[in-house]
PyMOL Python script that loads the backbone (N, CA, C, O; Angstrom):
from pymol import cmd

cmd.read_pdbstr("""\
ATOM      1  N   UNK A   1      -2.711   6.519  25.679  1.00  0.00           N
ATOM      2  CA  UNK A   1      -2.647   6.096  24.293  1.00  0.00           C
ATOM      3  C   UNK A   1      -1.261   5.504  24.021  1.00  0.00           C
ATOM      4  O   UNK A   1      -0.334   6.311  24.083  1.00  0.00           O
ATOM      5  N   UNK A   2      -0.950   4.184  23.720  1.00  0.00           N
ATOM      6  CA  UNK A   2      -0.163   3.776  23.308  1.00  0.00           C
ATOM      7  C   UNK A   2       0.125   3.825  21.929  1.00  0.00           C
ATOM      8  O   UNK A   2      -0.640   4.071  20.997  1.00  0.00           O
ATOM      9  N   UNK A   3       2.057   3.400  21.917  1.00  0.00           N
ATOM     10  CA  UNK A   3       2.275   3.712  20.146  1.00  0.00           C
ATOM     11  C   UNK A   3       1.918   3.609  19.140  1.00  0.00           C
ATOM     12  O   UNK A   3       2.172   4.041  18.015  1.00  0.00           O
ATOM     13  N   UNK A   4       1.025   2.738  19.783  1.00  0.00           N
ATOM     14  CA  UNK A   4       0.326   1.968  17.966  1.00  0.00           C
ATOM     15  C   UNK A   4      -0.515   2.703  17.779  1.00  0.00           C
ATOM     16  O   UNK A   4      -0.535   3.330  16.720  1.00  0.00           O
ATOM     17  N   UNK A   5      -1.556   2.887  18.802  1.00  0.00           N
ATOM     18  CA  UNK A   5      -2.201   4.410  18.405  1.00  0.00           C
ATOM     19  C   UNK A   5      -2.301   5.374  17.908  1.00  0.00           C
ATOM     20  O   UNK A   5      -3.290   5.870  17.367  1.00  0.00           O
ATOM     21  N   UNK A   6      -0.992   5.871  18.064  1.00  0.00           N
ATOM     22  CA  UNK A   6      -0.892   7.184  17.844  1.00  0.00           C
ATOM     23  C   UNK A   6       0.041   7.177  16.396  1.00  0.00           C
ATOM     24  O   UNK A   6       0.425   8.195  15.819  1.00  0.00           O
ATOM     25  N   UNK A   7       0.305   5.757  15.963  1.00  0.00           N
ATOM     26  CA  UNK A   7       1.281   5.960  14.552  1.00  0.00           C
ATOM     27  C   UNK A   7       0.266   6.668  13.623  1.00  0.00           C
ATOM     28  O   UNK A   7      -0.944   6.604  13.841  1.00  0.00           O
ATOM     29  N   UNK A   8       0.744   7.279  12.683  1.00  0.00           N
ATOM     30  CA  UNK A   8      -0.091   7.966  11.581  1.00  0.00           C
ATOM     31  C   UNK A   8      -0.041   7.064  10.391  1.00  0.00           C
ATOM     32  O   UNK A   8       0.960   6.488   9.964  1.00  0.00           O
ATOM     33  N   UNK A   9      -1.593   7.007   9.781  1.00  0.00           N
ATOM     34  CA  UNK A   9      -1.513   6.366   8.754  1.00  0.00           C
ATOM     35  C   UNK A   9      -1.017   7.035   7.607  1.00  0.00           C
ATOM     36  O   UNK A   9      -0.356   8.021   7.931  1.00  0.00           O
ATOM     37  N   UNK A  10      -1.101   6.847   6.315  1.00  0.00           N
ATOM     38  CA  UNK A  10      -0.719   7.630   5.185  1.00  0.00           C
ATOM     39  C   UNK A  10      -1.780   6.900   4.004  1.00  0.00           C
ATOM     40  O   UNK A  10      -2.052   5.776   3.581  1.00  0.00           O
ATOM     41  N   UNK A  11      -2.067   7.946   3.843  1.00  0.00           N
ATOM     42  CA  UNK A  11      -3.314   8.313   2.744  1.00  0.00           C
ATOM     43  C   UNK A  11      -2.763   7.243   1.209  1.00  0.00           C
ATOM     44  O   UNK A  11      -1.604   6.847   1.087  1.00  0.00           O
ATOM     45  N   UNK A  12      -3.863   6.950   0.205  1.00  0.00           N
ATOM     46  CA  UNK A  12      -3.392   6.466  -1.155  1.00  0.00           C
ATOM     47  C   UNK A  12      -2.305   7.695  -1.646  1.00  0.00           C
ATOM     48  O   UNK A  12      -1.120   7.477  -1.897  1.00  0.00           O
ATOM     49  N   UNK A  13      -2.751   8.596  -1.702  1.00  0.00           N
ATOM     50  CA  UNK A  13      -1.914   9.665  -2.331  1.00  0.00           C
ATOM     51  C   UNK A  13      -0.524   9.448  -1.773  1.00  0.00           C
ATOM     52  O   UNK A  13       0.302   9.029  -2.584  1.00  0.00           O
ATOM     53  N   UNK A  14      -0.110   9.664  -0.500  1.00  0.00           N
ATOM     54  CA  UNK A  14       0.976  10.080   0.377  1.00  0.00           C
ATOM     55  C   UNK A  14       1.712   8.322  -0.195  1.00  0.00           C
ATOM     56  O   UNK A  14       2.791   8.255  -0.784  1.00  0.00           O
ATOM     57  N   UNK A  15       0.909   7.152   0.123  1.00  0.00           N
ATOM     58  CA  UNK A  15       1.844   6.099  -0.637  1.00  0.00           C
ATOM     59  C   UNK A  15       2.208   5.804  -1.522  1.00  0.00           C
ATOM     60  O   UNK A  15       3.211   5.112  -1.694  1.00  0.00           O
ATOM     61  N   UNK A  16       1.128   6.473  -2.756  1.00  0.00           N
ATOM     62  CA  UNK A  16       1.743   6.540  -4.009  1.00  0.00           C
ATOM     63  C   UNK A  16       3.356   7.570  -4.232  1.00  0.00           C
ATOM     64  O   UNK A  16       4.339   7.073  -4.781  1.00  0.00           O
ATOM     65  N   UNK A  17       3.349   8.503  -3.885  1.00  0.00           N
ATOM     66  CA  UNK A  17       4.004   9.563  -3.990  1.00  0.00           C
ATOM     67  C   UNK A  17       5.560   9.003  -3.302  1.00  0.00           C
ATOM     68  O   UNK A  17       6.686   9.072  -3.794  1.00  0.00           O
ATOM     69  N   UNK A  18       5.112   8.444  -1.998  1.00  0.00           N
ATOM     70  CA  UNK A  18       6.113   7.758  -1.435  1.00  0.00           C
ATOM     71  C   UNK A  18       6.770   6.754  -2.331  1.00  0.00           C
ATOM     72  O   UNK A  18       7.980   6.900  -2.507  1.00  0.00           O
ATOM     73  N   UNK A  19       6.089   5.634  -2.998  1.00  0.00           N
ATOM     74  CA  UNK A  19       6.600   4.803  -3.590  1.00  0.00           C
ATOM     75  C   UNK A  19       7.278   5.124  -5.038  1.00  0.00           C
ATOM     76  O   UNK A  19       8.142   4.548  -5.699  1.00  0.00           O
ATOM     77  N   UNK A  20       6.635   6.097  -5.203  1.00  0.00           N
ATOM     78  CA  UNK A  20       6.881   6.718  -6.726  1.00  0.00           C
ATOM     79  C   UNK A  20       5.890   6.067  -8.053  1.00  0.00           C
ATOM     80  O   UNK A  20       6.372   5.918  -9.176  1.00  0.00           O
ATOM     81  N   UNK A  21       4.651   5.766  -7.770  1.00  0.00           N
ATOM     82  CA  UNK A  21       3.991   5.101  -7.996  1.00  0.00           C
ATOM     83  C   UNK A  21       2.848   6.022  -8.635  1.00  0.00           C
ATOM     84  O   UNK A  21       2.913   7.214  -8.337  1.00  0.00           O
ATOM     85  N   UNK A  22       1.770   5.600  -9.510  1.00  0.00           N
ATOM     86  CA  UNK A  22       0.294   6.046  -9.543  1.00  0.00           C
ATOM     87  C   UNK A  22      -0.528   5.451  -8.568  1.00  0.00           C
ATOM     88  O   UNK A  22      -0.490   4.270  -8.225  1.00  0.00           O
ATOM     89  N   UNK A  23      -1.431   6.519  -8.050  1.00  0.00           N
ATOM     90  CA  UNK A  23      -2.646   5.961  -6.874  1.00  0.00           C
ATOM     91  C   UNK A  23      -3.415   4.972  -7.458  1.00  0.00           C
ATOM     92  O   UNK A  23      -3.929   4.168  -6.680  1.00  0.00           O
ATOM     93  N   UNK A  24      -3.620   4.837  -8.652  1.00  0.00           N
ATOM     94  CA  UNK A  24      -4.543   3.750  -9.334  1.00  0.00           C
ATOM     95  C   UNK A  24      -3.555   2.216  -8.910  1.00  0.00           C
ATOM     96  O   UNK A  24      -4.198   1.220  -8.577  1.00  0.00           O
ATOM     97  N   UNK A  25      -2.750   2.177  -8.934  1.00  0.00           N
ATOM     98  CA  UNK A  25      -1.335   0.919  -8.863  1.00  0.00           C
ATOM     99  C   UNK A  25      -2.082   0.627  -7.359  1.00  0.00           C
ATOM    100  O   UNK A  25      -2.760  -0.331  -6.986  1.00  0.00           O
ATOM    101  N   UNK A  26      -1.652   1.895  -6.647  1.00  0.00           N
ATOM    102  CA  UNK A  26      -2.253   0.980  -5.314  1.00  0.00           C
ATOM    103  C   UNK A  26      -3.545   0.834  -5.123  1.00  0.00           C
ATOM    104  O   UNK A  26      -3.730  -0.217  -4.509  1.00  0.00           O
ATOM    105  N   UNK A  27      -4.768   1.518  -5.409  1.00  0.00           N
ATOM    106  CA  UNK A  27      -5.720   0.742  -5.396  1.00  0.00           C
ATOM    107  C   UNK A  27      -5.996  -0.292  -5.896  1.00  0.00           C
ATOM    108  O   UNK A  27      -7.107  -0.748  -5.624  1.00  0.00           O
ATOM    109  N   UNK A  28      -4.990  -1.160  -6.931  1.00  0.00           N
ATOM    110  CA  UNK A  28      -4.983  -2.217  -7.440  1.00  0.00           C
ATOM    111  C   UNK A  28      -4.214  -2.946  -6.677  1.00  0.00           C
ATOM    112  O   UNK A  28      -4.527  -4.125  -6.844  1.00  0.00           O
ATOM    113  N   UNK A  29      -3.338  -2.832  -5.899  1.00  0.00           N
ATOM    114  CA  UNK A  29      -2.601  -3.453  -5.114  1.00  0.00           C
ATOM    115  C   UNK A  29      -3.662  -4.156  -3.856  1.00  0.00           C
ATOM    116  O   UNK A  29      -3.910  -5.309  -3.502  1.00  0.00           O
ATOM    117  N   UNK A  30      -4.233  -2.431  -3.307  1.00  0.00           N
ATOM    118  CA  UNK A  30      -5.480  -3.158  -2.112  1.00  0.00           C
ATOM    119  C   UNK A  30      -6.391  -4.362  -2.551  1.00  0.00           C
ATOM    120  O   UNK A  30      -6.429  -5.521  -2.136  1.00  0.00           O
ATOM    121  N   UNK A  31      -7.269  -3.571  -3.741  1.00  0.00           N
ATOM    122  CA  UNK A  31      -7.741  -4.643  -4.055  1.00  0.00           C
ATOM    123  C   UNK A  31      -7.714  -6.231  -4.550  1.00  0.00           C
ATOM    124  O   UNK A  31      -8.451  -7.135  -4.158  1.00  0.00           O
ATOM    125  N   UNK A  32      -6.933  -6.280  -5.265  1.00  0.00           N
ATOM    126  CA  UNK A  32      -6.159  -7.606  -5.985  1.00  0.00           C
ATOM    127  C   UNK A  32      -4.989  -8.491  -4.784  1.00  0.00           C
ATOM    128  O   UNK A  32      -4.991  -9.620  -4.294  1.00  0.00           O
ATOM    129  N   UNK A  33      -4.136  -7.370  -4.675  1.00  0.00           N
ATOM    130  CA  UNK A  33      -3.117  -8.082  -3.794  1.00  0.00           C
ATOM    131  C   UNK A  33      -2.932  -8.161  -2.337  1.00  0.00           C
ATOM    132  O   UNK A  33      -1.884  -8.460  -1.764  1.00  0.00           O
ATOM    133  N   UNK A  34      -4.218  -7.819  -1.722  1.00  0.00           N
ATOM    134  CA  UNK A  34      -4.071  -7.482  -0.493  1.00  0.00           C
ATOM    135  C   UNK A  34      -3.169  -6.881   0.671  1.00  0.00           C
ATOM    136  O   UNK A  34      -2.807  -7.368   1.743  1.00  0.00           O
ATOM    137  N   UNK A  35      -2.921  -5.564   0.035  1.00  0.00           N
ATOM    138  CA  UNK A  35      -2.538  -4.804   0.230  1.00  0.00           C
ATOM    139  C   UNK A  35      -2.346  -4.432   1.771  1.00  0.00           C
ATOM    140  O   UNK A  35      -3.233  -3.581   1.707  1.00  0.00           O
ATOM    141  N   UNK A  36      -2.061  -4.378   2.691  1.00  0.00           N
ATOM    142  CA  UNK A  36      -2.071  -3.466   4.040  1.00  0.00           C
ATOM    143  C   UNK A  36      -2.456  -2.452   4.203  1.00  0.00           C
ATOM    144  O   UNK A  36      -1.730  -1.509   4.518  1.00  0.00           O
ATOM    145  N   UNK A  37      -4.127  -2.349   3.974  1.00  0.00           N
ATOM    146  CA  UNK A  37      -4.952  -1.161   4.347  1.00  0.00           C
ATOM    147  C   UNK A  37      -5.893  -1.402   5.582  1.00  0.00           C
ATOM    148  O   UNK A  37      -6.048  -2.466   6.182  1.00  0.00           O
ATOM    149  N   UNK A  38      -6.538  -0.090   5.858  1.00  0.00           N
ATOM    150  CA  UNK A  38      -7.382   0.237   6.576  1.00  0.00           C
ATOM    151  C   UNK A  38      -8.163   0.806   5.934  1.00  0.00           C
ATOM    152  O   UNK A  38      -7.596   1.551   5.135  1.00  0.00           O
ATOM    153  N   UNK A  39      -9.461   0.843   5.856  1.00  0.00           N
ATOM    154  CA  UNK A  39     -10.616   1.778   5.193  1.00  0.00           C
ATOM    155  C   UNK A  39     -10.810   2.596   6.818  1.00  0.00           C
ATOM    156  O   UNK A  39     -10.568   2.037   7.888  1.00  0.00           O
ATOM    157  N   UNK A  40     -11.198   3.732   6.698  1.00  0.00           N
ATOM    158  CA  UNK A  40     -11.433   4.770   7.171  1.00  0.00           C
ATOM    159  C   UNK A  40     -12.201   5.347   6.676  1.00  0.00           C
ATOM    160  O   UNK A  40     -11.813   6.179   5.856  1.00  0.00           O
ATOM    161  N   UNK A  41     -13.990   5.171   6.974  1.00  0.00           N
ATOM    162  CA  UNK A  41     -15.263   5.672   6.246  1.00  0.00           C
ATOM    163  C   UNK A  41     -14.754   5.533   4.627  1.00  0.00           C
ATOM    164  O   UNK A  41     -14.518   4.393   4.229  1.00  0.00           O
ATOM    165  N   UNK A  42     -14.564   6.780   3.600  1.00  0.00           N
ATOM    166  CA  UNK A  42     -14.313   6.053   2.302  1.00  0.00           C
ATOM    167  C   UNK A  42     -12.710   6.198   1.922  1.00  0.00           C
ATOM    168  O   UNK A  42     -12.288   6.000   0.782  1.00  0.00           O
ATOM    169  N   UNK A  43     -11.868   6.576   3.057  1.00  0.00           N
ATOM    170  CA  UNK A  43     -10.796   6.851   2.432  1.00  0.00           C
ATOM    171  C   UNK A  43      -9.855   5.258   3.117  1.00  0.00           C
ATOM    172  O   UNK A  43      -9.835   4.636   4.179  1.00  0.00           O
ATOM    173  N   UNK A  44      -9.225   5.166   1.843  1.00  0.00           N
ATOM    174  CA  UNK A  44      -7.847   4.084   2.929  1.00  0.00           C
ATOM    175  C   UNK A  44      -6.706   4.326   3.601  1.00  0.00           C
ATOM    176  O   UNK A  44      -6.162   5.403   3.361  1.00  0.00           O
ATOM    177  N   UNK A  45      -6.273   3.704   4.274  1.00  0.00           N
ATOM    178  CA  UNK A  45      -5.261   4.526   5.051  1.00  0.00           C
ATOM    179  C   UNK A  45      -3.905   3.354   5.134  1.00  0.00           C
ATOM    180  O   UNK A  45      -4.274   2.212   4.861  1.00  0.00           O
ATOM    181  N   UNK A  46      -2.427   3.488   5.467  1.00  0.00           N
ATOM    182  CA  UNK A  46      -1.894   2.138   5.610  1.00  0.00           C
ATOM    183  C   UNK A  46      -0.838   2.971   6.354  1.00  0.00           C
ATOM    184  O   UNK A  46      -0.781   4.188   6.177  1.00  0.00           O
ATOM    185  N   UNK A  47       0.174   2.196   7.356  1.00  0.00           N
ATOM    186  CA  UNK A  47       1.542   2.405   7.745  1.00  0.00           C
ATOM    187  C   UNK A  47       2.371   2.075   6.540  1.00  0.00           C
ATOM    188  O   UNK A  47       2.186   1.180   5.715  1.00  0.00           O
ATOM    189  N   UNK A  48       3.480   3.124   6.613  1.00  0.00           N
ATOM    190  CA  UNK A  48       4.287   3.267   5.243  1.00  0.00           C
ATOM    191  C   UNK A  48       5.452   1.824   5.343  1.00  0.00           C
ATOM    192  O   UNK A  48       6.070   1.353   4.388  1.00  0.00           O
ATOM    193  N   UNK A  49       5.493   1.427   6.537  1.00  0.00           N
ATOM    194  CA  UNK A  49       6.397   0.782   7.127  1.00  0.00           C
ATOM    195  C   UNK A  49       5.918  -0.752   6.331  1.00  0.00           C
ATOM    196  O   UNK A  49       6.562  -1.407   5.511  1.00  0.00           O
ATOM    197  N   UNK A  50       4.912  -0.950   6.762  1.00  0.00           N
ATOM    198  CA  UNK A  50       3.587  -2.019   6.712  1.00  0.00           C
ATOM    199  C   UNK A  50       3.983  -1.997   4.709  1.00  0.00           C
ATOM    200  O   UNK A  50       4.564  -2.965   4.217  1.00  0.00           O
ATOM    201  N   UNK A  51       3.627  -0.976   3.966  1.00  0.00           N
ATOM    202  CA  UNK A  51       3.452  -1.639   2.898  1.00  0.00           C
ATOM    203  C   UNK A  51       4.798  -2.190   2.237  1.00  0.00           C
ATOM    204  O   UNK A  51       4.942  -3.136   1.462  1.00  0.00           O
ATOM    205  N   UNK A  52       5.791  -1.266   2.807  1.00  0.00           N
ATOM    206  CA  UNK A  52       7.273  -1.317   2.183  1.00  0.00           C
ATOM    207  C   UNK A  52       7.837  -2.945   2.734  1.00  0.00           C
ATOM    208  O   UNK A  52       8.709  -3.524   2.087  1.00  0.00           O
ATOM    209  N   UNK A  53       7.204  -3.594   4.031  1.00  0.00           N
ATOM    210  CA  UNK A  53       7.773  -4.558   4.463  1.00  0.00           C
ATOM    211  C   UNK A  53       6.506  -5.961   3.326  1.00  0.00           C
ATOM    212  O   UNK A  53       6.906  -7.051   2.918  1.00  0.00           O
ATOM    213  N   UNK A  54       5.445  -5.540   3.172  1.00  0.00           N
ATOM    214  CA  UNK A  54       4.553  -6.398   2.005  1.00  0.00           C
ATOM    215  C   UNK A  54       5.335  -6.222   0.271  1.00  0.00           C
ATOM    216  O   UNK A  54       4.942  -6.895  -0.682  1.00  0.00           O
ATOM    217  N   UNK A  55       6.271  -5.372   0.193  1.00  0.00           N
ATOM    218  CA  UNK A  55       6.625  -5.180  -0.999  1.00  0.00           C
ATOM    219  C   UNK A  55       7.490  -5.901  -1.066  1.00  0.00           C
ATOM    220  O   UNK A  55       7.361  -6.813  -1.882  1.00  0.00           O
ATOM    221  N   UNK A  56       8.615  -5.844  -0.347  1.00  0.00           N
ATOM    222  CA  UNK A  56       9.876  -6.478   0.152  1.00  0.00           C
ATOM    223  C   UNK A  56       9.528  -8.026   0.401  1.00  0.00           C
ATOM    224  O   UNK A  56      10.406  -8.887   0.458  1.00  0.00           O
ATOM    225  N   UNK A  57       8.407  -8.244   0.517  1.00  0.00           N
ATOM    226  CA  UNK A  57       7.988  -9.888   0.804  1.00  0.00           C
ATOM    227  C   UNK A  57       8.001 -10.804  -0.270  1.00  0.00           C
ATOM    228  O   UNK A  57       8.242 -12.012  -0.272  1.00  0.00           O
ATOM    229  N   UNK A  58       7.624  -9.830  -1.416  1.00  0.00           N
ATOM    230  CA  UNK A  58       7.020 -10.146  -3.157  1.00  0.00           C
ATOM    231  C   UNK A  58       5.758 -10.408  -2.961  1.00  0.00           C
ATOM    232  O   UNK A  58       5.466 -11.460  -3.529  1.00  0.00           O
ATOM    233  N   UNK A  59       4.608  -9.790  -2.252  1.00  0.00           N
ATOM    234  CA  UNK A  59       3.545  -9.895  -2.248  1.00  0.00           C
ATOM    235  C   UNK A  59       2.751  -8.685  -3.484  1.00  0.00           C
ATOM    236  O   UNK A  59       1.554  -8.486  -3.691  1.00  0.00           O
ATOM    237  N   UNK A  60       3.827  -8.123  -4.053  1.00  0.00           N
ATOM    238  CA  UNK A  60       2.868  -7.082  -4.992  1.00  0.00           C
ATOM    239  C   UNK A  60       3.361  -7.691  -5.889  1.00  0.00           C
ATOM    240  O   UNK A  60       3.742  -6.672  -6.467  1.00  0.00           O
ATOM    241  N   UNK A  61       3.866  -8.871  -6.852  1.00  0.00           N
ATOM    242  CA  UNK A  61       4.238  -9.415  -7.838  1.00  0.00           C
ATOM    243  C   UNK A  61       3.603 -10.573  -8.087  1.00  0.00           C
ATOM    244  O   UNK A  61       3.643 -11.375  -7.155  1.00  0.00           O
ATOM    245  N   UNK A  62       3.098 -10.869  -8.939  1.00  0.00           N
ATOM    246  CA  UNK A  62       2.042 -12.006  -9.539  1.00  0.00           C
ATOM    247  C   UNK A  62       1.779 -12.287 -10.721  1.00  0.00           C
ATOM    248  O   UNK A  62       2.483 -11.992 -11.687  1.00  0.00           O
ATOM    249  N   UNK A  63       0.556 -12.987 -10.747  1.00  0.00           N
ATOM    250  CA  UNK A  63       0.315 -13.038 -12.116  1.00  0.00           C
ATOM    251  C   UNK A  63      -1.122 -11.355 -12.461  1.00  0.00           C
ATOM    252  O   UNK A  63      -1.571 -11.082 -13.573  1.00  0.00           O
ATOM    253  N   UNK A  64      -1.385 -10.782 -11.472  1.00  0.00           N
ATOM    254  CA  UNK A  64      -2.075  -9.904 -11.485  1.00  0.00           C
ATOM    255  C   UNK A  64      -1.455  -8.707 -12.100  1.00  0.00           C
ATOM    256  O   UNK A  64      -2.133  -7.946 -12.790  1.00  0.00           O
ATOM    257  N   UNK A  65      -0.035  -8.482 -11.851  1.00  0.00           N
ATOM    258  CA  UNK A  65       0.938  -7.792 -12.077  1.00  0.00           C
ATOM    259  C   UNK A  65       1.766  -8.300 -13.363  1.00  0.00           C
ATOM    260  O   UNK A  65       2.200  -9.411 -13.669  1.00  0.00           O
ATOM    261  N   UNK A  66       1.817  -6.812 -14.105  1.00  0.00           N
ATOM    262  CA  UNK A  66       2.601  -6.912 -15.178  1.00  0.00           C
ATOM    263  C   UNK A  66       3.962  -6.162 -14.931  1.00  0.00           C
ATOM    264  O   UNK A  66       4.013  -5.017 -14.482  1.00  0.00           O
ATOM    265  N   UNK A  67       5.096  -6.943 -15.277  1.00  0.00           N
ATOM    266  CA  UNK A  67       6.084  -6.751 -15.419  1.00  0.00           C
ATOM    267  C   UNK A  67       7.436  -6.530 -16.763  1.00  0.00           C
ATOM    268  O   UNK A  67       7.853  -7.280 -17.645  1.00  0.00           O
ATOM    269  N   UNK A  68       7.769  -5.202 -16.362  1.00  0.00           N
ATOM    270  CA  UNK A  68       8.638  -5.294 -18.080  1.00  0.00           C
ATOM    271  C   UNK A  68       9.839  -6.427 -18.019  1.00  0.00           C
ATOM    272  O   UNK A  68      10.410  -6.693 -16.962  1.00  0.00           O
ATOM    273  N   UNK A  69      10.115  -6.981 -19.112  1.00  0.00           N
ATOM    274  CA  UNK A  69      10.997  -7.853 -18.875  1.00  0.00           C
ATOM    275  C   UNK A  69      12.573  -7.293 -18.766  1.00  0.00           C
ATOM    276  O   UNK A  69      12.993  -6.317 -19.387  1.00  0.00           O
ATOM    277  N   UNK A  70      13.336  -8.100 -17.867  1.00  0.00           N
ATOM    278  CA  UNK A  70      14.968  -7.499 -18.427  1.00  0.00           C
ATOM    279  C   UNK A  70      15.529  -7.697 -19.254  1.00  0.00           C
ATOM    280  O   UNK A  70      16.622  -7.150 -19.404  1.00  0.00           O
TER     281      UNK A  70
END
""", "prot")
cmd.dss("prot")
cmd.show_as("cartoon", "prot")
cmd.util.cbc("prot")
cmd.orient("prot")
């Protein structure tokens, strides 16, 4: 089994929590913004690495996304 294998995914919960986020945000993220998931029968799954490097891209900012102003 190689590394990629064996990396662990992290659950909606575990990325919300990580990000400091609500789980609803990222299921809106998967869905709408194409998010870096895996479905896994009904649960999703993602590398923490994977979403933080899609965040950092500005791929979770749009017109889908509301933002407070500065």
């Amino acid at each position: 089994m190689d590394d990629a294998t064996r990396e662990r995914r992290a659950s909606v919960d575990e990325i919300a929590k990580y990000l400091g986020i609500k789980r609803h945000m990222v299921y809106g993220w998967i869905e709408r913004k194409n998010m870096p998931a895996h479905r896994l029968g009904s649960l999703w799954k993602s590398r923490k690495e994977d979403v933080v490097d899609w965040i950092r891209d500005g791929q979770a900012t749009g017109p889908n996304v509301s933002r407070k102003p500065r």
